[in-house]
VMD Tcl script that draws the C-alpha trace (Angstrom):
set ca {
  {26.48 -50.74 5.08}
  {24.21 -53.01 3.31}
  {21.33 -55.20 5.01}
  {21.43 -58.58 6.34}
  {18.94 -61.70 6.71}
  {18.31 -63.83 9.62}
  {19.75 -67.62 8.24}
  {17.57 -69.21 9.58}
  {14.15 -67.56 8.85}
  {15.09 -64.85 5.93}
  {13.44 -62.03 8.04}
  {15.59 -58.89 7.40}
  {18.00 -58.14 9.75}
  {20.51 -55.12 10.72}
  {23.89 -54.88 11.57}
  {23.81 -54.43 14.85}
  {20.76 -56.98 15.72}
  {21.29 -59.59 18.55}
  {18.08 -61.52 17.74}
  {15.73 -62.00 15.16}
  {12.31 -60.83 15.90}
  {10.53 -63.07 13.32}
  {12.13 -66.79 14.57}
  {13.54 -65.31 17.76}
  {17.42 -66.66 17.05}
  {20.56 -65.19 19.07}
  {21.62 -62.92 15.97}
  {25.64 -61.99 15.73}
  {27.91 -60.62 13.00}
  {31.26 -62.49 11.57}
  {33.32 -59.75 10.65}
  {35.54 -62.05 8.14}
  {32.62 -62.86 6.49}
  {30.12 -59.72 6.48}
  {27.61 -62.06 7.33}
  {24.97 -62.34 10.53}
  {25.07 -65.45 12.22}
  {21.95 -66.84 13.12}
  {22.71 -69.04 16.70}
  {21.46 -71.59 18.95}
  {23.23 -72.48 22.66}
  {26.01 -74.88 22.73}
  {28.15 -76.19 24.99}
  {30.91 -74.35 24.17}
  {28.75 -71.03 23.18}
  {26.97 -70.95 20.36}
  {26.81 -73.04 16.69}
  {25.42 -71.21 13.85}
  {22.40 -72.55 12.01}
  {20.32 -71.98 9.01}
  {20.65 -70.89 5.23}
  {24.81 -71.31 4.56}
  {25.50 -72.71 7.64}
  {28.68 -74.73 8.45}
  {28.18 -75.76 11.65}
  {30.65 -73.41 13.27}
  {30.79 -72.65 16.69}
  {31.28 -69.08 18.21}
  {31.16 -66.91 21.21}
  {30.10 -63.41 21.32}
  {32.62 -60.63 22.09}
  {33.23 -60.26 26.01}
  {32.03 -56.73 25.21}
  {28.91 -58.32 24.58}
  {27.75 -58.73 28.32}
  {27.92 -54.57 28.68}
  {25.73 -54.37 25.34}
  {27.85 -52.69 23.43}
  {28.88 -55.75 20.57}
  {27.34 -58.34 19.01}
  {30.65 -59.78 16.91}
  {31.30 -62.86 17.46}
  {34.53 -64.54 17.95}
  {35.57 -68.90 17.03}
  {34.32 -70.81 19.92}
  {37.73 -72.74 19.31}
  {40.51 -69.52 19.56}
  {41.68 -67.59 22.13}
  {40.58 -64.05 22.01}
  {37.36 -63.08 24.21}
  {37.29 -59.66 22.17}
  {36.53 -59.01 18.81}
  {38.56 -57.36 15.54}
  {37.05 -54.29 16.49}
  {37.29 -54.39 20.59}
  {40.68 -55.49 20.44}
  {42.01 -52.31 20.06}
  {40.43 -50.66 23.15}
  {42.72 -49.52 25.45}
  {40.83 -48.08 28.07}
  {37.02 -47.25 28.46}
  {35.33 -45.54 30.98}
  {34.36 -46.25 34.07}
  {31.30 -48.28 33.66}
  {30.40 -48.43 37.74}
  {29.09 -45.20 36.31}
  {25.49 -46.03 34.41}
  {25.67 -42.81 32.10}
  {29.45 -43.56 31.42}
  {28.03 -47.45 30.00}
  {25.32 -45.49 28.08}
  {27.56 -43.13 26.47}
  {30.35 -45.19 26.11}
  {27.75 -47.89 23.41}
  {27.15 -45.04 21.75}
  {30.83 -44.90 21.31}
  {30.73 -48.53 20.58}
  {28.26 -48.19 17.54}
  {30.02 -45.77 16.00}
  {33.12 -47.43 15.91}
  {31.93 -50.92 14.94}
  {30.53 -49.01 12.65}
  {34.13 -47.70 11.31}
  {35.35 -51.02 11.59}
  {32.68 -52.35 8.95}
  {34.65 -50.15 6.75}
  {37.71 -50.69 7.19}
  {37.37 -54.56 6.92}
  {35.48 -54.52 4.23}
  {38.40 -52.29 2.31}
  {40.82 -55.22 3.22}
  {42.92 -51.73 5.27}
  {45.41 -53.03 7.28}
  {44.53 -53.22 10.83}
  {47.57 -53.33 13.83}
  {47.05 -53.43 17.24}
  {49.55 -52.21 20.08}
  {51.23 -55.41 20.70}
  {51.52 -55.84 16.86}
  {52.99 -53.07 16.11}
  {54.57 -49.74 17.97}
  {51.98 -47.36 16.43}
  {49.38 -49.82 16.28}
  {45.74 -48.49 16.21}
  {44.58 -48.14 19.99}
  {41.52 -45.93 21.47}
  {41.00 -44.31 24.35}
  {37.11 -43.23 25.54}
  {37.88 -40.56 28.56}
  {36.03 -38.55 30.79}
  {36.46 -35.68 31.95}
  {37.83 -35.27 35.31}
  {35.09 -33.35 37.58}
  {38.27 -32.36 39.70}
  {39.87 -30.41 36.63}
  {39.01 -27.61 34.48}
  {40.88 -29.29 31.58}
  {38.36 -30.84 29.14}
  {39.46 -33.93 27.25}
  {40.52 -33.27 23.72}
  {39.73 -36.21 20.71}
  {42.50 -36.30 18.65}
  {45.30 -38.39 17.18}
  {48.94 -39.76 18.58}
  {51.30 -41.67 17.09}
  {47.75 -44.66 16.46}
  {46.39 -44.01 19.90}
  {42.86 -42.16 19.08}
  {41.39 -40.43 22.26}
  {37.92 -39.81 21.99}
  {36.20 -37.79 24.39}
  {33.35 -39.34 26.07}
  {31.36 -36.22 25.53}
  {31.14 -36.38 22.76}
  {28.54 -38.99 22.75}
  {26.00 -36.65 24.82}
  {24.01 -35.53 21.92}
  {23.40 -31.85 23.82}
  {26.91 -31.44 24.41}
  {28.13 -32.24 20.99}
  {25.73 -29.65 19.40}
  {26.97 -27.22 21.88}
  {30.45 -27.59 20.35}
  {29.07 -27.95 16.26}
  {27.66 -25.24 17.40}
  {30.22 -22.95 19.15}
  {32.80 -23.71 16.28}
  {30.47 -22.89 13.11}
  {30.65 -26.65 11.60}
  {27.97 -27.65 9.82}
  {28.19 -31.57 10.58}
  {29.31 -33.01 14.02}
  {28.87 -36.67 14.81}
  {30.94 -39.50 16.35}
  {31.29 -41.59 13.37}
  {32.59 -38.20 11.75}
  {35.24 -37.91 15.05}
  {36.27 -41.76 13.95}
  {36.47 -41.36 10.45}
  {38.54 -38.66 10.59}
  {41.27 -39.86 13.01}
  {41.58 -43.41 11.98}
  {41.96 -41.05 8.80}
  {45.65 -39.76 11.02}
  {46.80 -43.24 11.69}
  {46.09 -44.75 7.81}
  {48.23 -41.17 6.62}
  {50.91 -42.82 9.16}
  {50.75 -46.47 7.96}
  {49.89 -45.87 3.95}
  {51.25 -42.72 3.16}
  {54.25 -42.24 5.24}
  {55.05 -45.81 5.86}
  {53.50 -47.22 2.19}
  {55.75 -45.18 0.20}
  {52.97 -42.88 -1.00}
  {54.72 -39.84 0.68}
  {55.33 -37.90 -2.52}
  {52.24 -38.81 -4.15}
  {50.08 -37.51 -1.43}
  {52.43 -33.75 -0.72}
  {51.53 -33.38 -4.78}
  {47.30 -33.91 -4.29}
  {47.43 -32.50 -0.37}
  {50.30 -30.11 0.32}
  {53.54 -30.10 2.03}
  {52.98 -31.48 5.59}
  {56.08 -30.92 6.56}
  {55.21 -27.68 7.80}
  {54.66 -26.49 11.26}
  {51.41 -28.37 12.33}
  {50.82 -26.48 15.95}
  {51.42 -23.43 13.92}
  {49.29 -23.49 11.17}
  {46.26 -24.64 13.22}
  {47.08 -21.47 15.66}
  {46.42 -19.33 12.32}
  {43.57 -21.11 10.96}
  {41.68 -20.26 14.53}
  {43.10 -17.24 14.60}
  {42.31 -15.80 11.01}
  {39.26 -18.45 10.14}
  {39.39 -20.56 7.10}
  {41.39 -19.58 3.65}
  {39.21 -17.68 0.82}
  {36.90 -19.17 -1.34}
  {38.00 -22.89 0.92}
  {35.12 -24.57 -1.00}
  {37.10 -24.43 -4.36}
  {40.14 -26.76 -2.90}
  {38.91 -28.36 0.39}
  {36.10 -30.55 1.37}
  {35.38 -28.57 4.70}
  {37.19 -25.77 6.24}
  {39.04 -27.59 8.81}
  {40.82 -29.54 5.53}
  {42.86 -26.09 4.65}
  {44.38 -25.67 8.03}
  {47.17 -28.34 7.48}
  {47.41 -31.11 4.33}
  {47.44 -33.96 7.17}
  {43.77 -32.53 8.03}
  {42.91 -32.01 4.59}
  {43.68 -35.77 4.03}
  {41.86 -36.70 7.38}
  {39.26 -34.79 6.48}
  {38.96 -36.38 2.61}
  {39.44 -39.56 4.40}
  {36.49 -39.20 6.69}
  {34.58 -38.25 3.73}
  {35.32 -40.96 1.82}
  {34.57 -43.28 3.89}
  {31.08 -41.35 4.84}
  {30.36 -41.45 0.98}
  {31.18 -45.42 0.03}
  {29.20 -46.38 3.21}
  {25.95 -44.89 2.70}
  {26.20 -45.52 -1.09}
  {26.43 -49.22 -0.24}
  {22.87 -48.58 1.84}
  {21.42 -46.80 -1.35}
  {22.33 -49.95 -3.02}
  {21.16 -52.73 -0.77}
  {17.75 -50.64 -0.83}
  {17.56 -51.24 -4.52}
  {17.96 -47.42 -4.98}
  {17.45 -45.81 -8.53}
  {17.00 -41.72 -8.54}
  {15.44 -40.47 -12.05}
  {13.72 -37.18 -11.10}
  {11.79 -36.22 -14.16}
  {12.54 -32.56 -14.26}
  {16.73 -33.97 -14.51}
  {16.98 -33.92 -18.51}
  {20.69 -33.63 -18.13}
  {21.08 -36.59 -15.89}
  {22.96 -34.75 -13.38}
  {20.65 -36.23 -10.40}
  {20.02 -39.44 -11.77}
  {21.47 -42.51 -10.49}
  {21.13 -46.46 -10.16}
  {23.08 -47.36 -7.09}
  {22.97 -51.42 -9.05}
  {27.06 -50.62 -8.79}
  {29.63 -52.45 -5.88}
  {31.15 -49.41 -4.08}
  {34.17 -51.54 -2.59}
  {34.90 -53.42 -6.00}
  {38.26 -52.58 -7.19}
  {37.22 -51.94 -10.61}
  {34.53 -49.76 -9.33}
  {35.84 -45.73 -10.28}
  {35.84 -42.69 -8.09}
  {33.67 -41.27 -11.24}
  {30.93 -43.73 -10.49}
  {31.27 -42.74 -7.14}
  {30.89 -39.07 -7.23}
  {27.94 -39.04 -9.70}
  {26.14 -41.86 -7.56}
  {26.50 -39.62 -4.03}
  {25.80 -36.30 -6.00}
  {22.47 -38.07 -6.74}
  {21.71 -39.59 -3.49}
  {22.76 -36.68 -1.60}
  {20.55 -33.91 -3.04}
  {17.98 -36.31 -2.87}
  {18.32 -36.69 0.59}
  {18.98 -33.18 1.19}
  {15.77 -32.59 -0.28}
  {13.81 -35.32 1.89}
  {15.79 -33.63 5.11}
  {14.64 -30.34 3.99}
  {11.25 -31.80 3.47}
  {10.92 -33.02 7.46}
  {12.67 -29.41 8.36}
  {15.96 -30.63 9.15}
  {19.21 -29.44 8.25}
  {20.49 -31.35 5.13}
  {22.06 -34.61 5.75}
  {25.39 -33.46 3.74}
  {26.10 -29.76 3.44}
  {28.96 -30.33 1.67}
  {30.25 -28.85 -2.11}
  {32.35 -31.23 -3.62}
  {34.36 -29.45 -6.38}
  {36.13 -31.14 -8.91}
  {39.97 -30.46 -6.74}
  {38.52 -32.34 -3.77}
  {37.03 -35.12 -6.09}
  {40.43 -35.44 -7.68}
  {41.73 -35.78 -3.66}
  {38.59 -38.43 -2.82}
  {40.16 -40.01 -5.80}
  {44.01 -40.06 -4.39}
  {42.30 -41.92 -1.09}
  {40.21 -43.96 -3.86}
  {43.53 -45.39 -5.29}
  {45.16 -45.53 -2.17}
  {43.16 -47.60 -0.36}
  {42.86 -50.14 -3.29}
  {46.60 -50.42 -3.45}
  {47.47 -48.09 -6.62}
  {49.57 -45.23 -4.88}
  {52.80 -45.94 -3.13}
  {54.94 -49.06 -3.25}
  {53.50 -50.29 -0.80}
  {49.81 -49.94 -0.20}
  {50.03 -53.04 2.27}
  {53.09 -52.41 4.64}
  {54.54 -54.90 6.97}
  {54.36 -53.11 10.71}
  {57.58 -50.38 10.94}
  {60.40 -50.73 13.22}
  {62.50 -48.01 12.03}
  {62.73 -44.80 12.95}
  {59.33 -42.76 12.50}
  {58.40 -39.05 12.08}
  {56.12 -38.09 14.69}
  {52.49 -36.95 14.22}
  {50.11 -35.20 16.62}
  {47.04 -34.38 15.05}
  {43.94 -33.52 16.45}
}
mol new
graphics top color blue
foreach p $ca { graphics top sphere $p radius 0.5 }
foreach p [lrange $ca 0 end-1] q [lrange $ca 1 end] { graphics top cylinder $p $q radius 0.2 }
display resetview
């Protein structure tokens, strides 16, 4: 996501700031906008003040008072939770002080999603808006019970388990199944990556186009995840899939390319609100040079633009990770068949696949999807 400035001093800012350190303003983010809101106390909350100010009023999220948000809501409306909180559905018990601390670290991640998926224009449905609207779940798991709580997808309620935002746990598991990249964002990527296959592909009349990049997903789901733990991943995987996961079923394949996508466009649009240009010397080809000056979420922008701007970034960031002795910040191959597929969720989520990219919610009758 790109940086902000305070309005009201020009200090830079980031997106998850409550107050600016420089003039000391309440700090908050309009998500309609992409913009930080500097703020002063009103009667009502708070009016917004400084460089492109209207005069608005706002309040923050309720979520705010746990500090987990900083979005702010019209001082004027109804709702007392954000774009992004509205579509909680249950969260932890916070009478528990490690559940609160774990469960903003859940938060962050998925405001984080949200920045995404706004600024893509995606269409965004809550329960009450639609029957498979997009609703999460952050669970424990029960001390009583040997059954762990499993993050996956259902019919747009995404369970997340809470912990998965323990940063020892989570290893533990990256680490017990052989992945090379675990994170929350990643877990939120990839199943709001479930729900948009449910509301663009099945529902947008993209069906076809998506069996004839991803694969038949009509096929047995529980079954062909039983065989890709059972045998491991297909041969030579790197050639057609973005991670191994993606060739146990096409709906994870396109969950998967999803995720990736969206990791991709995201930090791109850092590179570029650092001013980023990458022109190693020894690169006479070209191959690893790059000037991120490009708009990642323009339309017009091209999935070619795309993949030649994060093959540059990410080596070079590889390289700095190596360079501090960490494990590289991407160790991913992207071959030209899972370009081709970034490029299918490219199209799709600018409206050029299906007839329609922009569905109104469904009544009718629905296949059903479990996916983890």
């Amino acid at each position: 996501m790109k940086l902000f400035s305070c309005p009201s001093c020009d200090q830079v800012v980031f997106f998850g700031n409550v107050r600016c350190e420089r003039c000391g303003h309440a700090l908050g983010y309009e998500p309609r906008a992409n913009r930080i809101l500097a703020l002063e106390q009103a009667e009502d909350g708070f009016v917004s003040v400084g460089r492109g100010s209207d005069g608005a009023h706002w309040r923050y999220c309720d979520n705010y008072q746990y500090g987990v948000c900083n979005w702010l809501v019209p001082a004027d409306g109804t709702d007392i939770l954000c774009l992004a909180d509205r579509h909680n559905m249950m969260v932890p018990d916070l009478s528990d002080p490690n559940n609160q601390i774990l469960w903003g670290k859940m938060e962050a991640a998925k405001h984080q999603l949200f920045y995404t998926l706004l600024r893509l224009q995606l269409p965004l449905y809550t329960r009450d808006e639609h029957q498979e609207g997009l609703g999460f779940k952050f669970l424990a798991d029960d001390p009583a019970s040997t059954e762990k709580v499993m993050t996956g997808h259902d019919l747009g309620v995404i369970t997340v388990a809470l912990a998965e935002a323990d940063d020892l746990e989570r290893e533990k598991r990256r680490s017990a199944m052989g992945e090379p990249y675990r994170t929350l964002l990643g877990h939120f990527r990839h199943e709001v990556g479930h729900w948009y296959w449910d509301i663009l592909v099945r529902d947008g009349g993209a069906l076809e186009a998506c069996r004839a990049v991803f694969g038949d997903d009509s096929q047995d789901y529980g079954q062909a995840l039983q065989a890709h733990y059972a045998n491991g991943p297909k041969p030579d995987w790197q050639e057609e899939f973005v991670s191994a996961y993606a060739g146990a079923h096409p709906w994870e394949d396109f969950a998967e390319t999803w995720a990736h996508y969206l990791h991709i466009i995201d930090t791109l649009e850092v590179g570029g609100s650092y001013g980023m240009t990458i022109h190693p010397r020894l690169d006479r080809d070209g191959i690893l040079t790059t000037d991120l000056d490009f708009k990642v979420y323009d339309d017009a922008t091209t999935i070619e633009e795309i993949a030649d701007g994060w093959l540059a970034i990410s080596q070079a960031l590889n390289s700095m990770n190596r360079a501090m002795g960490l494990q590289d910040l991407y160790p991913f191959v992207l071959s030209p068949t899972v370009i081709g597929k970034l490029g299918f969720i490219h199209d799709l989520v600018h409206g050029r696949v299906g007839t329609a990219a922009r569905p109104a919610p469904a009544s009718a009758e629905v296949v059903q999807q479990t996916a983890a």
